[in-house]
N, CA, C and O atoms as a Tinker XYZ file with bonds, in Angstrom:
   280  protein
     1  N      9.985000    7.097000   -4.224000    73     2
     2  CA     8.586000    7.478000   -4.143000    64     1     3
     3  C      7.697000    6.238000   -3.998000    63     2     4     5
     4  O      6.865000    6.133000   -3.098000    81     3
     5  N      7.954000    5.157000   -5.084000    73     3     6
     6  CA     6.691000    3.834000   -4.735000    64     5     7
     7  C      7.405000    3.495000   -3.749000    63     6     8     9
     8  O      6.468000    3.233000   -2.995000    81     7
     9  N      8.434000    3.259000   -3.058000    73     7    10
    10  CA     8.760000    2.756000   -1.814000    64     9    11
    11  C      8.145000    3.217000   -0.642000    63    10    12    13
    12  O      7.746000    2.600000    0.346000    81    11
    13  N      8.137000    4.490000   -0.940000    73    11    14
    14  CA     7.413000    5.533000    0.187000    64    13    15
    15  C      6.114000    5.254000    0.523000    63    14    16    17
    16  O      5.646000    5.293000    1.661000    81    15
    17  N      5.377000    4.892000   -0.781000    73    15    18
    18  CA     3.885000    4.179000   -0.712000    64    17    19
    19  C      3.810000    3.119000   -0.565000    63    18    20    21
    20  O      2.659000    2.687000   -0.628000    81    19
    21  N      4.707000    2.293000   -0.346000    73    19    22
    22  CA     4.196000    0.947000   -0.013000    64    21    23
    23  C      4.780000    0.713000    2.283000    63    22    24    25
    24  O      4.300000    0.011000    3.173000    81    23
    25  N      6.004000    1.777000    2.260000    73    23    26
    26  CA     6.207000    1.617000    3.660000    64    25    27
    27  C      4.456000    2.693000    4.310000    63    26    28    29
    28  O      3.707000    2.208000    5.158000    81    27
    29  N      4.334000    3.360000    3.998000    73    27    30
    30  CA     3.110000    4.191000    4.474000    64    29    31
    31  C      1.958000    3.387000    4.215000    63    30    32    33
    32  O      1.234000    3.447000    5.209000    81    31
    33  N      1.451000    2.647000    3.312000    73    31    34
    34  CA     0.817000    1.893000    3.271000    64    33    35
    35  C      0.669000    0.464000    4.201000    63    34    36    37
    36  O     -0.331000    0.226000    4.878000    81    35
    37  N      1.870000   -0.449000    4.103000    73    35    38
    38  CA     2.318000   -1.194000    5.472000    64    37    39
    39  C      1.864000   -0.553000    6.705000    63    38    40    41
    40  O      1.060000   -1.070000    7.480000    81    39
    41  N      2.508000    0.801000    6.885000    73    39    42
    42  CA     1.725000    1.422000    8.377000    64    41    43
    43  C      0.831000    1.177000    8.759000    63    42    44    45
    44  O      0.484000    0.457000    9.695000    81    43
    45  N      0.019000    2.121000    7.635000    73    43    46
    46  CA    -1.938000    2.611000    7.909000    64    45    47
    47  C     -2.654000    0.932000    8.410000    63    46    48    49
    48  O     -3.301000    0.583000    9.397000    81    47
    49  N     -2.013000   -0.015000    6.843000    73    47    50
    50  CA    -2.649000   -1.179000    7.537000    64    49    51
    51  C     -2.278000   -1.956000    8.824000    63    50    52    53
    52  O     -3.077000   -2.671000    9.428000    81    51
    53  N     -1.185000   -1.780000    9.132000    73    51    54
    54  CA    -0.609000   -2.173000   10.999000    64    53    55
    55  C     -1.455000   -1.152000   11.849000    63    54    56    57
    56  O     -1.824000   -1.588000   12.939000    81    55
    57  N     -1.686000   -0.339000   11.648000    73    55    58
    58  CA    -2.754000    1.034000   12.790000    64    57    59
    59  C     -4.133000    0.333000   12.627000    63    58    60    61
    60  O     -4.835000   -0.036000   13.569000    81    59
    61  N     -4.461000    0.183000   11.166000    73    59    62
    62  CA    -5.833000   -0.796000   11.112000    64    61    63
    63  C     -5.913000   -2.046000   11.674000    63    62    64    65
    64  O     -7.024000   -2.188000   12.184000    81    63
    65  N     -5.355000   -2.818000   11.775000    73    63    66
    66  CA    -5.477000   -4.222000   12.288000    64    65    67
    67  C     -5.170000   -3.767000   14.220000    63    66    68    69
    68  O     -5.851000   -4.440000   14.995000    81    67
    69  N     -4.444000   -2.961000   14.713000    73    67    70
    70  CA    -4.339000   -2.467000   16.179000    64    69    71
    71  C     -5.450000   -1.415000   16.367000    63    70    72    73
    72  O     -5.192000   -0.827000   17.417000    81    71
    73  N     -6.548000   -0.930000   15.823000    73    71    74
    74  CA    -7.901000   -0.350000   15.561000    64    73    75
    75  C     -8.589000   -1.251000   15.520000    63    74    76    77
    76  O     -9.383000   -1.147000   16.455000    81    75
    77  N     -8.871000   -2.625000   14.638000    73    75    78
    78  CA    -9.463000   -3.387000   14.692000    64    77    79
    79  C     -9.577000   -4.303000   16.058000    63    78    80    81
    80  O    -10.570000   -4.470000   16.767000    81    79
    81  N     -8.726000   -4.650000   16.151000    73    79    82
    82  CA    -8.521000   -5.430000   17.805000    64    81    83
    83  C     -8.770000   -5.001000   18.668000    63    82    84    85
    84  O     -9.271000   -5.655000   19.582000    81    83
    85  N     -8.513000   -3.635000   18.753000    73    83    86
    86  CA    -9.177000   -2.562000   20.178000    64    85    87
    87  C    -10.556000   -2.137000   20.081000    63    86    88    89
    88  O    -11.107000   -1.673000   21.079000    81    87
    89  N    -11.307000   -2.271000   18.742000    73    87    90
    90  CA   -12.314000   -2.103000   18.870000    64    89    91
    91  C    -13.715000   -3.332000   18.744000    63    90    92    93
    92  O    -14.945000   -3.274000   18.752000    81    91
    93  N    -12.296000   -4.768000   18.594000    73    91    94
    94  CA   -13.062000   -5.749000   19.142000    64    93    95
    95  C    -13.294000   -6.131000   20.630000    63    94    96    97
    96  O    -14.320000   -6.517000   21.189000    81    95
    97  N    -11.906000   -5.888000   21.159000    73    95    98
    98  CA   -12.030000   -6.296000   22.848000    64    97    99
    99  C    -13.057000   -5.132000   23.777000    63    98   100   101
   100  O    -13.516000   -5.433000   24.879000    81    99
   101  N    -13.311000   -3.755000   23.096000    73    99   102
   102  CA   -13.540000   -3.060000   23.675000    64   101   103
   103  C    -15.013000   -2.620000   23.140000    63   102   104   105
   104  O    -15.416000   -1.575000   23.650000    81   103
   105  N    -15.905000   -3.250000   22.177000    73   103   106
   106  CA   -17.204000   -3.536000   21.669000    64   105   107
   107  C    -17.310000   -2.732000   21.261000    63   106   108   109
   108  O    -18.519000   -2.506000   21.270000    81   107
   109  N    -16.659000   -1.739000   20.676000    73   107   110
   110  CA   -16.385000   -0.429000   20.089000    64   109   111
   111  C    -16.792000   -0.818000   18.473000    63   110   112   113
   112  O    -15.797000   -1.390000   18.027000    81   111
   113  N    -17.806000   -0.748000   17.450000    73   111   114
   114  CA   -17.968000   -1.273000   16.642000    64   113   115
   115  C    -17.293000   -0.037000   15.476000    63   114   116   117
   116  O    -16.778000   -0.267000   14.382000    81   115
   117  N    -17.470000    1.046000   16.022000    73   115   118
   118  CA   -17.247000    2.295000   14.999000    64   117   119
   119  C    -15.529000    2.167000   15.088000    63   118   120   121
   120  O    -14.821000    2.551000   14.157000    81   119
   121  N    -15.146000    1.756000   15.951000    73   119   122
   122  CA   -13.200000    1.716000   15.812000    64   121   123
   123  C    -13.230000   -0.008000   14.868000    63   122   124   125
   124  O    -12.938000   -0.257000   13.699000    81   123
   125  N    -13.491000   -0.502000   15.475000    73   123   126
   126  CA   -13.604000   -1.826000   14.497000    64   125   127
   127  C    -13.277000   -1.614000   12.806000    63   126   128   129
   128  O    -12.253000   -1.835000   12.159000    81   127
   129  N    -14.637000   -1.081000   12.402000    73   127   130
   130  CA   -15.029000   -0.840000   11.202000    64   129   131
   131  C    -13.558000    0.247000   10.665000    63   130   132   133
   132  O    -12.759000   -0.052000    9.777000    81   131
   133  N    -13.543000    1.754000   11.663000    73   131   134
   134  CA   -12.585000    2.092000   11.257000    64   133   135
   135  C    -11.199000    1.637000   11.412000    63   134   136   137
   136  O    -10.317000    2.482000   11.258000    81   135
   137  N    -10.818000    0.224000   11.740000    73   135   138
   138  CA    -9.495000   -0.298000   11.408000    64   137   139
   139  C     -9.830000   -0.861000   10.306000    63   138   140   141
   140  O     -9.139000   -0.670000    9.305000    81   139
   141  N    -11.207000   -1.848000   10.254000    73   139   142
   142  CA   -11.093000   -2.261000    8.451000    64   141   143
   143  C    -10.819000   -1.574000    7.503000    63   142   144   145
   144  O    -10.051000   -1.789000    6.565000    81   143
   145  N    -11.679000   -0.420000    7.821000    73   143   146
   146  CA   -11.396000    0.613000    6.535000    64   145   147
   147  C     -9.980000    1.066000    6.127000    63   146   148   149
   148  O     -9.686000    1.369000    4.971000    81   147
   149  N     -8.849000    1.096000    7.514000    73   147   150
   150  CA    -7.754000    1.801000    7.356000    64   149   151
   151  C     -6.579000    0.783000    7.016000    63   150   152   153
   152  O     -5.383000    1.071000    6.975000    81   151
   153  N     -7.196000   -0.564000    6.762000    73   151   154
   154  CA    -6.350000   -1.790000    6.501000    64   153   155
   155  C     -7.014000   -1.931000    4.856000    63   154   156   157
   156  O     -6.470000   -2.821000    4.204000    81   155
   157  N     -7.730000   -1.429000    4.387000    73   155   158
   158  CA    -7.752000   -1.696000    3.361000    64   157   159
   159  C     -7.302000   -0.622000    2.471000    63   158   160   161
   160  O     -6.740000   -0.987000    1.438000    81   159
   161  N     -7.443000    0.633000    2.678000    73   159   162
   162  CA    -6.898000    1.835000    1.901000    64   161   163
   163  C     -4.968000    1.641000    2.625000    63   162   164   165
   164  O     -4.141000    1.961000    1.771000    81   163
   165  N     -4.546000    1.331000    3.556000    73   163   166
   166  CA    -3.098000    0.566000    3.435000    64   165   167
   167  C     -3.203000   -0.585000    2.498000    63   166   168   169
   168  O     -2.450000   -0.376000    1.546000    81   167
   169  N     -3.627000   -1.345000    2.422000    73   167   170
   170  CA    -3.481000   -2.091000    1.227000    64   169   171
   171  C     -3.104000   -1.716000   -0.480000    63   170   172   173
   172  O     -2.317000   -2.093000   -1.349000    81   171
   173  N     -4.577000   -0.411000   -0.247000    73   171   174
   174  CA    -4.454000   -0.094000   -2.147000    64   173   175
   175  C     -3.422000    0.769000   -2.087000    63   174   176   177
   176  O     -2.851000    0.872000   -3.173000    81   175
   177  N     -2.766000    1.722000   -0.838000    73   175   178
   178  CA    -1.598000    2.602000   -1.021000    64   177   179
   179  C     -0.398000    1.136000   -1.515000    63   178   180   181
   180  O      0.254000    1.192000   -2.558000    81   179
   181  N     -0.338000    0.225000   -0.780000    73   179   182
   182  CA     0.994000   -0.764000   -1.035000    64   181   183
   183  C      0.951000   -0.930000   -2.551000    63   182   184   185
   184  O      1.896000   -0.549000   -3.242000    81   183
   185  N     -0.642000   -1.756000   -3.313000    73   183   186
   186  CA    -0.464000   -1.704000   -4.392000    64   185   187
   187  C     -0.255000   -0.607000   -5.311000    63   186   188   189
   188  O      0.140000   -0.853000   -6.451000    81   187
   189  N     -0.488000    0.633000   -4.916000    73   187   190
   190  CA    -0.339000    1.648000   -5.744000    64   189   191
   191  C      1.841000    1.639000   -5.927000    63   190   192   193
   192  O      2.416000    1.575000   -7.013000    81   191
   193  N      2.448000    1.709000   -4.754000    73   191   194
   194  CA     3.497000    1.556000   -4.941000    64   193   195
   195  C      4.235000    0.568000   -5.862000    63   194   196   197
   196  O      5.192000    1.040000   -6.476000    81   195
   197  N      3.988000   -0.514000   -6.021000    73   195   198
   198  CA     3.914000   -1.238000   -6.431000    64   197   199
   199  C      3.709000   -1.335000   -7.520000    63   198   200   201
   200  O      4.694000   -1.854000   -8.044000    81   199
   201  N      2.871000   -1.103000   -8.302000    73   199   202
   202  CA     2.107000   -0.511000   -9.478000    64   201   203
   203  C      3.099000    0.594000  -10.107000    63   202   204   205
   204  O      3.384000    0.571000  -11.305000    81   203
   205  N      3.602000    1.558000   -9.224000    73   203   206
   206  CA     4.697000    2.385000   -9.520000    64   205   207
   207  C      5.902000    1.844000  -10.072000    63   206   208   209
   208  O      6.293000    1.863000  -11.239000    81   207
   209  N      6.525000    1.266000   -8.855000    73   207   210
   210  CA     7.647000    0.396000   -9.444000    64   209   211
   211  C      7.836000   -0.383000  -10.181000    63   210   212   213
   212  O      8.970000   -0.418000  -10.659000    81   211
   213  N      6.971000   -1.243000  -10.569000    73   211   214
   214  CA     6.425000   -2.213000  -11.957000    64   213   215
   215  C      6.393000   -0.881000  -12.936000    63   214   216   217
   216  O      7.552000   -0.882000  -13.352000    81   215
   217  N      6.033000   -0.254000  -13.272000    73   215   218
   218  CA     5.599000    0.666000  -14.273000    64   217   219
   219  C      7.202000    1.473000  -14.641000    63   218   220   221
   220  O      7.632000    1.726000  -15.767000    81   219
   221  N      7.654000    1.667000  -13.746000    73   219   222
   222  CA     9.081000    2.269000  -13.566000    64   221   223
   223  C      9.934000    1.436000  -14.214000    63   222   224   225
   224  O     10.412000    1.940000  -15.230000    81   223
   225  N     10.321000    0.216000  -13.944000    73   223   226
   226  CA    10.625000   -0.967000  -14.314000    64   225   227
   227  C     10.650000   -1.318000  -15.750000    63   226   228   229
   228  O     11.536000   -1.956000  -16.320000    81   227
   229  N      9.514000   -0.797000  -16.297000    73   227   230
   230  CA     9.213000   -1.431000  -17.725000    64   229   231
   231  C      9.642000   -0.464000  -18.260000    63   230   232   233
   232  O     10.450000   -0.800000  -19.126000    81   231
   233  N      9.478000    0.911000  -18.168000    73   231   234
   234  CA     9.792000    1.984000  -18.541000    64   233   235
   235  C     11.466000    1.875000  -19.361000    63   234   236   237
   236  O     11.843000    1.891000  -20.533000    81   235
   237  N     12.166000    1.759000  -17.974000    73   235   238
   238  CA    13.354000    1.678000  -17.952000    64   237   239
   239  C     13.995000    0.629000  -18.784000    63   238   240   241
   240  O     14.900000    0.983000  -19.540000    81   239
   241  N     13.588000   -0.796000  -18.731000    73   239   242
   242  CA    13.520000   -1.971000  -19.517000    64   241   243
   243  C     13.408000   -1.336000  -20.856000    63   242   244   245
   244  O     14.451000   -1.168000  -21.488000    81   243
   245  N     11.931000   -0.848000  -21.523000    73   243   246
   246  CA    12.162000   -0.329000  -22.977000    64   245   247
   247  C     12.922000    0.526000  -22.971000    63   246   248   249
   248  O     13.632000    0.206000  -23.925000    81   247
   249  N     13.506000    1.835000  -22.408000    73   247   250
   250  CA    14.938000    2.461000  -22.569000    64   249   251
   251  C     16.043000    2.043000  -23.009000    63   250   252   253
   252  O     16.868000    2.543000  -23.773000    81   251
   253  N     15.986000    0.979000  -22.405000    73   251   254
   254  CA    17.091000    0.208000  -22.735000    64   253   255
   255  C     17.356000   -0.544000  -23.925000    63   254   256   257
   256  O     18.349000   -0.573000  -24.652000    81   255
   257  N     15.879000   -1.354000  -23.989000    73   255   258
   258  CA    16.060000   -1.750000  -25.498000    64   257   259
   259  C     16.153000   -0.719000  -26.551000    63   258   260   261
   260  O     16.772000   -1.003000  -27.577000    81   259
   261  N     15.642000    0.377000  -26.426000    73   259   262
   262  CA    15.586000    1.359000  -27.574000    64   261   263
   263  C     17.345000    1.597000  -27.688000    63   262   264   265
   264  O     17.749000    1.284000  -28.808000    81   263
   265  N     17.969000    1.874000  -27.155000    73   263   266
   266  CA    19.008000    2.502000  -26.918000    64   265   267
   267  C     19.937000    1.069000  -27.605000    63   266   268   269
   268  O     20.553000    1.364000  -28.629000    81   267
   269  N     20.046000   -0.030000  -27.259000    73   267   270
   270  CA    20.143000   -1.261000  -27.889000    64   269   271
   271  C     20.245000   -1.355000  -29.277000    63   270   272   273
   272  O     21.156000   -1.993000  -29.805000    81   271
   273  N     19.451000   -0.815000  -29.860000    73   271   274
   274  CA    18.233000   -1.163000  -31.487000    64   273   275
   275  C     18.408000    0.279000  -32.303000    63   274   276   277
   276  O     17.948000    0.519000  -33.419000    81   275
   277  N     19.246000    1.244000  -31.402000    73   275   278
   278  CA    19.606000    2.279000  -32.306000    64   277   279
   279  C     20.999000    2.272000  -32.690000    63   278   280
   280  O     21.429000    3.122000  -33.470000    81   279
């Protein structure tokens, strides 16, 4: 699942930065803007994954110690 959000996230922001460029060469200011926008919500999807797997991580980590300590 956080893997899933961080490859979908990678995407959106690769579609944003190829939005951004086409709507620089092409003076298109409203595609512009909407590649920034879609490179930055790919961004917070990556960290959200991320955020997942860290969280998953620790989870699992104290499991372990508990299980350890009993």
């Amino acid at each position: 699942m956080a893997e899933g959000k961080k490859i979908r996230g990678k995407a959106q922001e690769a579609m944003g930065k190829a939005k951004e460029k086409t709507g620089k060469a092409t003076g298109r200011d409203d595609l512009r803007l909407k590649g920034a926008g879609d490179q930055m919500a790919g961004k917070a999807k990556q960290a959200a994954g991320e955020a997942t797997r860290n969280a998953k991580a620790t989870k699992d980590e104290a499991k372990g110690k508990m299980r350890r300590h009993t």
